[in-house]
N, C-alpha and C positions, 0 to 999 in steps of 0.2 A: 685536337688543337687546344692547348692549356692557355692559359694566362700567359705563362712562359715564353717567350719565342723558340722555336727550334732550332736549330743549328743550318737549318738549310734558309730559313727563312733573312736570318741574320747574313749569310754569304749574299744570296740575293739580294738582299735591301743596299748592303755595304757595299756589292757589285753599281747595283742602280743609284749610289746617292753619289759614289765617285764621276760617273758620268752627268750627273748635275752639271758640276759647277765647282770649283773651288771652296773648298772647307776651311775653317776658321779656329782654329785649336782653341781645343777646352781654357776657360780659368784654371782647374783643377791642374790641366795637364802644362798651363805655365806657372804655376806655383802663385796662384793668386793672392795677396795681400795685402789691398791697401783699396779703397773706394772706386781707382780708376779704373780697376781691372775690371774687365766687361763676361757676363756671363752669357753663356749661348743657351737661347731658348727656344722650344717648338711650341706650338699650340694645334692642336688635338681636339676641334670639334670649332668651327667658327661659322656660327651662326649670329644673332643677332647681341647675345652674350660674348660669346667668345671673341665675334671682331669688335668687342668694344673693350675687352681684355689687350687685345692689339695695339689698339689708338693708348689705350694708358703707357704701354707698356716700350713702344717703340721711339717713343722721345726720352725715355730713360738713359740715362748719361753712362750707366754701367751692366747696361741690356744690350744686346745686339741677338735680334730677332732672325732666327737662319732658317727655319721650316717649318710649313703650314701644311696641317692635314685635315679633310673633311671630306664626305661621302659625296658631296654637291659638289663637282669642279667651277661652278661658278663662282663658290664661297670662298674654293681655294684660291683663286687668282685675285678675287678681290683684297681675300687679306695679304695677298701677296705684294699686289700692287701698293697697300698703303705704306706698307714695310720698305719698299724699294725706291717709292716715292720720296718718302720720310727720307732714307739715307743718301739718295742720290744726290737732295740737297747741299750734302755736306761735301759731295767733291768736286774736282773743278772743273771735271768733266759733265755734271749734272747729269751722270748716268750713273745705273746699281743693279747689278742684276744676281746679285750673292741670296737670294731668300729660296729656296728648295718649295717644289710643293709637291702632296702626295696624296691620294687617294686613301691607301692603307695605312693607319696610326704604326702597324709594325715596319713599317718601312722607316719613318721618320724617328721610330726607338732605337734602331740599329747604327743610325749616326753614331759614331763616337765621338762626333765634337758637338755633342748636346748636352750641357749640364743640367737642364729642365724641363718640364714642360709644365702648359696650362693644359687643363683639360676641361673643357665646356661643352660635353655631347650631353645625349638624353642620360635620366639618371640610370636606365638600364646598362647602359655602358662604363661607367663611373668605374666600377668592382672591378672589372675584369680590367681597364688599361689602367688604373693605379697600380695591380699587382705586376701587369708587365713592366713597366715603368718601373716602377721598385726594383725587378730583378734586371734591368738594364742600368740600375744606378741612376737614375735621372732625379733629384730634385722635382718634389711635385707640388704644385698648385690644383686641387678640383673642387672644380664647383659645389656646391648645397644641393639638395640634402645628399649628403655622400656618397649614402645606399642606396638599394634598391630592397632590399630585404636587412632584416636585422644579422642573420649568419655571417653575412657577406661584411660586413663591420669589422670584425677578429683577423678573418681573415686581409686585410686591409691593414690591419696593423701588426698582424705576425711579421708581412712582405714586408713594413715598414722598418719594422725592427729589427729582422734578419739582416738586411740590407743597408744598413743607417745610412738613410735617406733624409731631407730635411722635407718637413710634409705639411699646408696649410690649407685648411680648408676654407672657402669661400666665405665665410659667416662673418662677413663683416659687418654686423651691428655691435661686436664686441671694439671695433675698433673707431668706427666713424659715426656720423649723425652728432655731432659734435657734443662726443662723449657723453651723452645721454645714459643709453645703458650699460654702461659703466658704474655711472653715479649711481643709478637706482640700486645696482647690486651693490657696492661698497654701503648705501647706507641701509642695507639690508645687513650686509653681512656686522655690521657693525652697530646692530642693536637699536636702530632709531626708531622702529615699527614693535619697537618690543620683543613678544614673542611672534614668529612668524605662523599665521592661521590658514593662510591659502596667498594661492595667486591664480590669479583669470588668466589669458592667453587666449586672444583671438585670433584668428590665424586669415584675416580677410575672407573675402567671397567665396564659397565652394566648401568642400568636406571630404569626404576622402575618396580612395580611386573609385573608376565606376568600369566595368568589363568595355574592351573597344568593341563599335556594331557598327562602325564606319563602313561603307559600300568601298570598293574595291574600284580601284581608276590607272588608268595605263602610267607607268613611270617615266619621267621624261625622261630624255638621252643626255649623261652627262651627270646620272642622279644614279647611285649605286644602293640601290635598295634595299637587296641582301644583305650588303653589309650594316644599312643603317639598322637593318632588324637583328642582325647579330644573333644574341643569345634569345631574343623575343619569339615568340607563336611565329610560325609562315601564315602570310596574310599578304594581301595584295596592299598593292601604295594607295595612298589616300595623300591626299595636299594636306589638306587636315593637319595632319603627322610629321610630313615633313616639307615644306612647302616649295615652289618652285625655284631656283637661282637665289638670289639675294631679295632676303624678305625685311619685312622691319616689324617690330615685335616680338612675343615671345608663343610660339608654335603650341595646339592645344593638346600635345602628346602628354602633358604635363597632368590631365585629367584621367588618360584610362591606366588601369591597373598591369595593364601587359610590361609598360616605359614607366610607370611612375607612382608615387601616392599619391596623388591627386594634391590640394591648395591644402590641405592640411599637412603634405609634407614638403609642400613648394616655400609658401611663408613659413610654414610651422618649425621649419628646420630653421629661421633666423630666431622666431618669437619664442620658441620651447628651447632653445639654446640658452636663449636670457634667462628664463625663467628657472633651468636647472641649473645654472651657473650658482643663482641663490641660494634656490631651495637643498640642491644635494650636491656640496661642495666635494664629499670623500665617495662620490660615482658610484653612491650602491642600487640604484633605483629604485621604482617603487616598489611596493611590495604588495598591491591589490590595483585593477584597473575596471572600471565600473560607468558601464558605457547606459545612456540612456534606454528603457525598452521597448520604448516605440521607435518609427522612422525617422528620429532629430538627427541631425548631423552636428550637434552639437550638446553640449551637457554632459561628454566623458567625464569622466574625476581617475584623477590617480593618487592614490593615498601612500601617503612615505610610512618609515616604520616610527617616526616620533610624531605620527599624526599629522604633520600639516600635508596638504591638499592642494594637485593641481588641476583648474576647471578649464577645460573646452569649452568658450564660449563668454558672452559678455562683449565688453567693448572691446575696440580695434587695439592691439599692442600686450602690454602685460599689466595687471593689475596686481601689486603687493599687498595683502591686508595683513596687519599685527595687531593687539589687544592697545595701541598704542596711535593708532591710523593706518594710512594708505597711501601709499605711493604707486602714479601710474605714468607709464614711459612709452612712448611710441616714438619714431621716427624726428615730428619736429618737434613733441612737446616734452618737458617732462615737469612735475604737480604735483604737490601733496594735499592733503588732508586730516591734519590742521595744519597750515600753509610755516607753519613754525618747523617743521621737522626738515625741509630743506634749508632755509634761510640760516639752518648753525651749521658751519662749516665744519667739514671732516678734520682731526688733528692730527700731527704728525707720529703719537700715538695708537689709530686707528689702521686694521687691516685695508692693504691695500688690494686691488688685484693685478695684473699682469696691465701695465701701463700703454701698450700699444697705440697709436693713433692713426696710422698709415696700413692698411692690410697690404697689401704689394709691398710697399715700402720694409716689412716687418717680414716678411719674407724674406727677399730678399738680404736684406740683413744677415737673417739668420743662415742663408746659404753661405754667407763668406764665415760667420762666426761657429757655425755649426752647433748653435744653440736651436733651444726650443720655441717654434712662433707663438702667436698666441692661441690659435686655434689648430692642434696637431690633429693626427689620424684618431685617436682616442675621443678626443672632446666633437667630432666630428661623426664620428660613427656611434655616440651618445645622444647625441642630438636626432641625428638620422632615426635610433632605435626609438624612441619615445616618439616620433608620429608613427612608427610604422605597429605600434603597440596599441597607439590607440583606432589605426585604421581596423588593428586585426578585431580589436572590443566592437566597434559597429560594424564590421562584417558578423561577428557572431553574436553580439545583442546579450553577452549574460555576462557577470562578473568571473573575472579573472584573477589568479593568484600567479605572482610573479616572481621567479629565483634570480636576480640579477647577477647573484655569483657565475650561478649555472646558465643562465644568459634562459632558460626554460622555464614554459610553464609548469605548475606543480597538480599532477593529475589530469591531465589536460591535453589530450595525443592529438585528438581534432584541434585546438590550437597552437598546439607544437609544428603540425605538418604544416603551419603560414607561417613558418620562420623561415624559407628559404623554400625554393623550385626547381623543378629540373632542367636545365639551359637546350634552348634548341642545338642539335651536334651541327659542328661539330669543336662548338666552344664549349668548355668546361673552367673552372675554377677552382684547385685545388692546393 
């Protein structure tokens, strides 16, 4: 069982989604062009994330929300129910019962009148339903950090590019927090710090993944296990991991190494996004990674090839330093040092970057115009590589030489075998 769907699988799903309910033909397939046209979207993992992907997305004036998938049937009905709720309003019968729901994500890719989907499962899942998604044609939105391993990245954007797909990854600090870090990269990129010396990147609470040793607890009924572990180790359910019906929060699966890179690629994939958006504008990475040598979880550095330097660690967000001052950017603040470097506004002159304000909003967009968002499969699966680079530097504690062309290390075989894993059968990725 590949990324792919199979051909049997596809009859089956199209068998079971006709007996749904009435379908809603594609934009695509009514020659979509003009704002009013409404694009049909599923969503593909709705937990505490994902049904709040929902709520943004289902008072959208050119969204019509048609199927919800998740391994929790109680998550599927909820987000079904908001969906239905939401539209029912709008007839005069105050009923709607048009939203599909479904257990298996490949049931709900089999739709043909799905132009999209989100996808908000654990990150171990990410890799494998972007690629099917891609080869079903669907427009994708998935979540941070993209990957689960760095291999899995390429791949993600081969399917993307085979298949011209419009594709945005979750990383919305490039677009919202009311353009914050935006500004700090434009007046990076435009010389106000000088030359650039380093930047810090704190990545919140925690450090990178840690082995699961979670005690093993009966699965409740209604709760598909198997499939939540997918491609992951067979291990018995834990709440822990994935918690009972409708939770509120964000599930601690996000710490062990089986599902995820732990806070260093949960946050890291927004704040290391920022920070190489600056530092390495033409995506060649770094080219040495030099992780602390005792037990810190923090104190990595990754050195570019013109020398400047990115630190694990310090204060909460990104920290730019130049021969010139510093600029520092987090979520509500953003500061200089000497307070002059902000207060002279950028000119019409000055490099800008990709304007975006609205992440969904910018998507979408780009689905009718078939342009590029701001944050594609590439800038996405960059972002993802750089924590999972610096997880692999303190899993093995000695400095690292890095080929970014070659996406490998150079001499380096024991840390080439943590670029990627073997998938429980009988998923595969290819």
């Amino acid at each position: 069982m590949s990324a792919k769907l199979s051909r049997r699988s596809l009859l089956q799903a199209g068998a079971a989604a006709a007996l749904i309910g009435p379908t809603i033909l594609t934009a695509r397939a009514r020659g979509a062009s003009g704002p009013s046209d409404r694009l049909n979207v599923g969503f593909i993992g709705v937990g505490t994330q994902g049904r709040g992907h929902v709520n943004r997305l289902v008072g959208q004036s050119d969204v019509q929300v048609v199927a919800i998938s998740d391994v929790v049937i109680e998550r599927t009905n909820a987000a079904k129910e908001i969906a239905e709720k939401k539209y029912a309003e709008a007839t005069k019968s105050g009923a709607y019962k048009g939203c599909a729901g479904f257990n298996d994500f490949r049931e709900l890719l089999a739709r043909k009148d799905i132009d999209a989907v989100v996808i908000a499962t654990p990150d171990h899942w990410h890799a494998l339903i972007c690629v099917a998604a891609a080869e079903a044609k669907k427009d994708i939105y998935c979540e941070k950090p993209l990957t689960h391993t760095i291999s899995q990245g390429q791949k993600i954007v081969n399917a993307v590019r085979a298949n011209k797909i419009v594709f945005q990854t979750g990383s919305q600090q490039r677009t919202e927090f009311g353009g914050r870090f935006r500004q700090a990269v434009e007046y990076v990129m435009n010389g106000r710090l000088g030359k650039l010396d380093s930047i810090t990147v704190n990545v919140g609470v925690g450090g990178p993944p840690i082995p699961c040793d979670l005690p093993g607890e009966t699965a409740p009924e209604g709760t598909d296990w198997n499939l939540w572990l997918g491609p992951a180790p067979q291990r018995a359910y834990n709440e822990i991991l994935c918690p009972k019906g409708i939770h509120k929060g964000f599930p601690a699966w996000r710490k062990y190494k089986e599902y995820a890179g732990g806070q260093l690629a949960d946050m890291g994939a927004h704040h290391f996004d920022i920070a190489i958006w600056a530092i390495d504008p033409e995506n060649k990475g770094p080219t040495l990674i030099e992780p602390p040598s005792g037990k810190e979880e923090s104190g990595l550095k990754f050195t570019y090839a013109n020398g400047a330097q990115m630190i694990h660690g310090g204060k909460d967000g990104c920290t730019f330093a130049g021969s010139l001052g510093t600029i520092y950017v987090n979520r509500p603040v953003i500061e200089s040092t000497p307070e002059s470097i902000l207060k002279e506004p950028l000119t019409d002159k000055d490099a800008r970057v990709y304007p975006a304000t609205n992440h969904f909003g910018n998507w979408l967009e780009c689905i009718k115009s078939r342009k590029d968002p701001i944050c594609t499969a590439e800038i996405g699966a960059r972002s993802a590589a750089i924590c999972h680079l610096a997880a692999i530097g303190y899993d093995l504690r000695r400095p690292l030489k890095w080929d970014g062309a070659a996406s490998r290390f150079l001499g380096d075989d024991e840390a080439n075998k943590l670029l990627d894993y073997t998938m429980r059968g009988p998923w595969k990725l290819t």
